[in-house]
C-alpha positions in Angstrom: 38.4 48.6 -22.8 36.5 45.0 -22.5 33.1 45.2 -23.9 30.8 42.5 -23.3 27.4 41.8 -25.8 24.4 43.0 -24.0 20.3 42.3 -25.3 19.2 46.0 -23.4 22.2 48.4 -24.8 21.6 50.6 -28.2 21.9 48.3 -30.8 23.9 49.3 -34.5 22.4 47.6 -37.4 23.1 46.9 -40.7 20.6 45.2 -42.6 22.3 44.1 -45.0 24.4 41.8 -42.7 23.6 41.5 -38.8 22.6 43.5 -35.8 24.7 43.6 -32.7 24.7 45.7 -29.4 27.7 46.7 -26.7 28.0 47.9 -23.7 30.7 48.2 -20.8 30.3 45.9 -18.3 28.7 47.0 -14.8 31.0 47.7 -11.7 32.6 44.8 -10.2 30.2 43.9 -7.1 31.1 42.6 -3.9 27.6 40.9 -2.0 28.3 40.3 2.1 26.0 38.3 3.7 26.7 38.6 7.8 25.4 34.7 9.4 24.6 33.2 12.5 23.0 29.6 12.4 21.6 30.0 9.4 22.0 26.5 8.3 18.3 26.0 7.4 17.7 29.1 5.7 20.4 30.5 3.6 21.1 27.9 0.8 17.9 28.7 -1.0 19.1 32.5 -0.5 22.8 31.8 -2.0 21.0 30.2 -5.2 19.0 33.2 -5.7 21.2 35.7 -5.5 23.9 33.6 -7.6 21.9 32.3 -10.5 20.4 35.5 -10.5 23.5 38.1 -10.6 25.2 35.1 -13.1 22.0 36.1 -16.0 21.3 39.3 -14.3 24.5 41.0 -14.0 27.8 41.8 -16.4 30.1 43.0 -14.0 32.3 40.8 -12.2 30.2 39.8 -8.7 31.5 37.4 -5.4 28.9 37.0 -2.6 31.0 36.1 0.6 29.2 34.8 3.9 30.5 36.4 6.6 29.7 33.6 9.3 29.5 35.1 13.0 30.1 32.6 15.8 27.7 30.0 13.8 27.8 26.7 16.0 25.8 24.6 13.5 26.2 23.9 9.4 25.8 27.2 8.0 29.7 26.6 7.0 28.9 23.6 5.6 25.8 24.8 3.4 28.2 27.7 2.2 30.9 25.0 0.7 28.4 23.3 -0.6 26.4 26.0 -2.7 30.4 27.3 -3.6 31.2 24.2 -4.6 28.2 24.8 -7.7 28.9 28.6 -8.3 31.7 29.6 -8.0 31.2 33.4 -7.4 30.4 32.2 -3.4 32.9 32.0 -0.7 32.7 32.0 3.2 34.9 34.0 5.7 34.3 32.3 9.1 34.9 33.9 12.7 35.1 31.7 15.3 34.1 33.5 18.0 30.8 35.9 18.1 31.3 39.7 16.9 27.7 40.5 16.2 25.8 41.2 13.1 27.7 44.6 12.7 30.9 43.0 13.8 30.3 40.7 10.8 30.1 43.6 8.1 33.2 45.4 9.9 35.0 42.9 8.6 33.3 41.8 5.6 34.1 45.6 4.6 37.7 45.1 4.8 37.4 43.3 1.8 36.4 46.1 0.1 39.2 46.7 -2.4 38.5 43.7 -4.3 35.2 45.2 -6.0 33.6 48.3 -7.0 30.5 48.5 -5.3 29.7 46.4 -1.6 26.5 45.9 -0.7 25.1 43.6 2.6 21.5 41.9 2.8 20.3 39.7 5.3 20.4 35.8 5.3 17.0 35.2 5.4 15.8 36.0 2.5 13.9 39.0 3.1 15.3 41.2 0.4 14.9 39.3 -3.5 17.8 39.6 -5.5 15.9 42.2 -7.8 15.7 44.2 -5.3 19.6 44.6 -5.0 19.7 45.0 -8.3 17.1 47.5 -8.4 19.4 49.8 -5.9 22.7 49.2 -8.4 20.8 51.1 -10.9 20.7 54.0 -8.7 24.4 54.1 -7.4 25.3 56.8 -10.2 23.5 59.2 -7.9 24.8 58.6 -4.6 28.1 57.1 -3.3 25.5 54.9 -0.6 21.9 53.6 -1.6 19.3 52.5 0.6 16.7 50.0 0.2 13.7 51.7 2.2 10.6 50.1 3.3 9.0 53.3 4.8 8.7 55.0 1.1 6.1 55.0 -0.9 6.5 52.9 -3.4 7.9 50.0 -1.4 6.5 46.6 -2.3 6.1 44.6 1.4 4.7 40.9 0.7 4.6 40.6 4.5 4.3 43.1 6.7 6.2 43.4 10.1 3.9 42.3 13.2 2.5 45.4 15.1 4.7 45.1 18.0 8.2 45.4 15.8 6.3 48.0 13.8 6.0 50.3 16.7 9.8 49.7 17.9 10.8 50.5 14.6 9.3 53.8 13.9 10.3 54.6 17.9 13.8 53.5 17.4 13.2 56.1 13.9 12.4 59.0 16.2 15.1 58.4 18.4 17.8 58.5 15.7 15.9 61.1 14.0 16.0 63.2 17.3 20.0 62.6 17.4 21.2 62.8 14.4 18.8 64.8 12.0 19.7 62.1 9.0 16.0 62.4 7.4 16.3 58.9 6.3 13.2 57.1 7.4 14.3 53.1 7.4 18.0 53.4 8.8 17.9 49.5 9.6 16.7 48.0 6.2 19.6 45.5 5.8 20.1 46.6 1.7 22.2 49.0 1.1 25.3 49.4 -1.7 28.4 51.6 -1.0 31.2 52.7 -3.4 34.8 50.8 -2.6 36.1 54.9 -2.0 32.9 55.5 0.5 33.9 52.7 2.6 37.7 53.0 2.9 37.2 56.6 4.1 34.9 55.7 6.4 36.0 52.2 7.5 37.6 53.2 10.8 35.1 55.2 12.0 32.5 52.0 12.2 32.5 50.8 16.1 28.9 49.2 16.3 28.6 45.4 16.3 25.3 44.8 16.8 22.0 46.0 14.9 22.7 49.3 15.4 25.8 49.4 12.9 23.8 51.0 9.9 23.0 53.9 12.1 27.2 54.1 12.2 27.3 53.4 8.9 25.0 56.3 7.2 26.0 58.9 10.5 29.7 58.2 8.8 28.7 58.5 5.9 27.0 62.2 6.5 29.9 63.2 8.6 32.2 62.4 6.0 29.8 64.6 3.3 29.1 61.7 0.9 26.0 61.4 -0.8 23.2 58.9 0.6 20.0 58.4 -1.3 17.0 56.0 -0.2 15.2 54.3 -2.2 11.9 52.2 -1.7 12.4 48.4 -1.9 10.9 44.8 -2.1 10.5 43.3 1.0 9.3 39.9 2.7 9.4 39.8 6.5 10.5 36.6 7.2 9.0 33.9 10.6 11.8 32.5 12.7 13.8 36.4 12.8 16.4 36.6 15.3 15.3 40.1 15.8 12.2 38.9 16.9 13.5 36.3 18.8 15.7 38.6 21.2 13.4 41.5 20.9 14.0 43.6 24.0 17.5 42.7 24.1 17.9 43.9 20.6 16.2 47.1 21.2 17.7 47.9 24.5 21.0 47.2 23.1 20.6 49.1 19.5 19.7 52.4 22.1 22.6 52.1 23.8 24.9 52.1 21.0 23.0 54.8 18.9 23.6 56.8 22.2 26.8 56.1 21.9 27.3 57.2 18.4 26.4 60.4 19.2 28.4 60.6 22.2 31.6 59.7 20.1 31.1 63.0 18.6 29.7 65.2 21.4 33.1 66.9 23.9 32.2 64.7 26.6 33.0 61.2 24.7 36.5 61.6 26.6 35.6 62.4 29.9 33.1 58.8 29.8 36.8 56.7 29.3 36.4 55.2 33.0 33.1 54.1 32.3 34.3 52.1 29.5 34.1 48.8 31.9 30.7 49.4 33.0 29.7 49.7 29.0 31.5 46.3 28.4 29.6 44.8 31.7 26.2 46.1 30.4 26.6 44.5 26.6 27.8 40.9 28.5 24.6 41.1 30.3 22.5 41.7 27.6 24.5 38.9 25.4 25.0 41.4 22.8 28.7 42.3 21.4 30.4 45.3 22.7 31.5 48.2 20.7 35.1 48.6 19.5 37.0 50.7 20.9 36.4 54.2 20.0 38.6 56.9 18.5 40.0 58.3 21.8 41.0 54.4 22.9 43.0 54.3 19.8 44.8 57.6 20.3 45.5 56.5 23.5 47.3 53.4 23.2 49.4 54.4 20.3 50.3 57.1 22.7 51.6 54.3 24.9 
């Protein structure tokens, strides 16, 4: 067993010679970080998080940038923060597969750590914070940072109009699924390595909508989920905001379609399937993966 020295632990002291204190060292910790264009926001973000984990955390700990589609220097900015810690990579798509299509495949890395957990690239969610939700993982095989719960520390406060389409998109996911988690979309969350290869194929969503397929998958597959409240900074210049109506429209139609993966009729919607992909490329948004049934049926082939 590898013991590493540690100023919090139990100490044992002999006072006639020295005092000195053990403990094992914390999980090994993979941090994703999904990107698009964030070139003038996320270097300050990668220093955080990296000099803070480095004196914060005793585990082994990698924080890979999962860049989606980014047509400026976020690359760049990645290689150069790696390039001073070590513990930060990149894993660059081409092509544009959406914030959730970003974590899909960020998760497929998930057998190089013990715990995964995502934030945002803006910022929004302190380092502390993720830290804060570690502590809690012995209790749940997912945590969720929550800023809905009292007890949640906001420095600044979501504007009224994406207030409202939050809680409305809460009741709407509330109504479908019955999850009695009140902030499904706070991009901090942590997820054991054996959560997420069980439910790995089951995750379809590639735009905002993925952490409602996320925690349903979770449910379904009777893990444990436990929210937490959380620090939190809304941040000016959010792409959410940006794109608001698209966003929301788009984040309906796929938490409809969640529950329609699981409802008898999912099968009998296959020759809509072209009309779903028409409706996303209109709304600039990426389409869902194929769903169970697709697969089924072309291995069938």
């Amino acid at each position: 067993m590898i013991l590493a020295a540690s100023k919090s632990s139990p100490r044992r002291c002999n006072p006639q010679i020295f005092c000195y204190s053990w403990r094992v060292p914390d999980p090994s910790l993979l941090i994703l970080i999904p990107a698009y264009n964030e070139e003038r926001r996320i270097e300050p973000v990668l220093r955080d998080y990296a000099e803070f984990f480095g004196k914060n955390y005793s585990g082994e700990f990698q924080i890979v940038v999962v860049l989606n589609g980014c047509t400026d220097n976020t690359l760049g900015v990645v290689r150069r923060v790696g390039a001073e810690f070590s513990a930060v990579h990149a894993l660059e798509f081409r092509e544009a597969i959406g914030k959730g299509g970003a974590l899909i495949e960020g998760l497929k890395l998930a057998e190089h750590a013990d715990l995964i957990g995502y934030v945002d690239a803006d910022g929004a969610t302190p380092p502390q914070a993720m830290l804060t939700l570690l502590g809690r993982m012995d209790k749940a095989d997912c945590v969720v940072g929550s800023r809905w719960l009292a007890g949640a520390v906001l420095h600044q406060s979501q504007t009224h109009l994406r207030r409202f389409i939050s809680r409305s998109f809460h009741l709407i996911v509330e109504t479908l699924f019955w999850m009695h988690i009140k902030d499904t979309q706070c991009p901090c969350k942590v997820i054991r390595r054996t959560a997420v290869e069980r439910i790995h194929p089951t995750l379809l969503i590639a735009d905002l909508a993925f952490d409602v397929n996320l925690l349903v998958s979770l449910k379904r597959a009777g893990l444990v989920v436990l929210e937490v409240p959380i620090e939190w900074t809304d941040k000016v210049g959010s792409k959410v905001t940006s794109s608001l109506f698209r966003s929301s429209l788009t984040m309906l139609l796929s938490v409809v379609r969640i529950r329609l993966i699981y409802s008898p009729f999912y099968k009998l919607m296959r020759p809509l399937r072209p009309l779903e992909g028409w409706v996303y490329k209109k709304l600039r948004q990426p389409p869902p993966l194929p769903g169970p049934d697709s697969k089924r049926s072309e291995d069938g082939k």
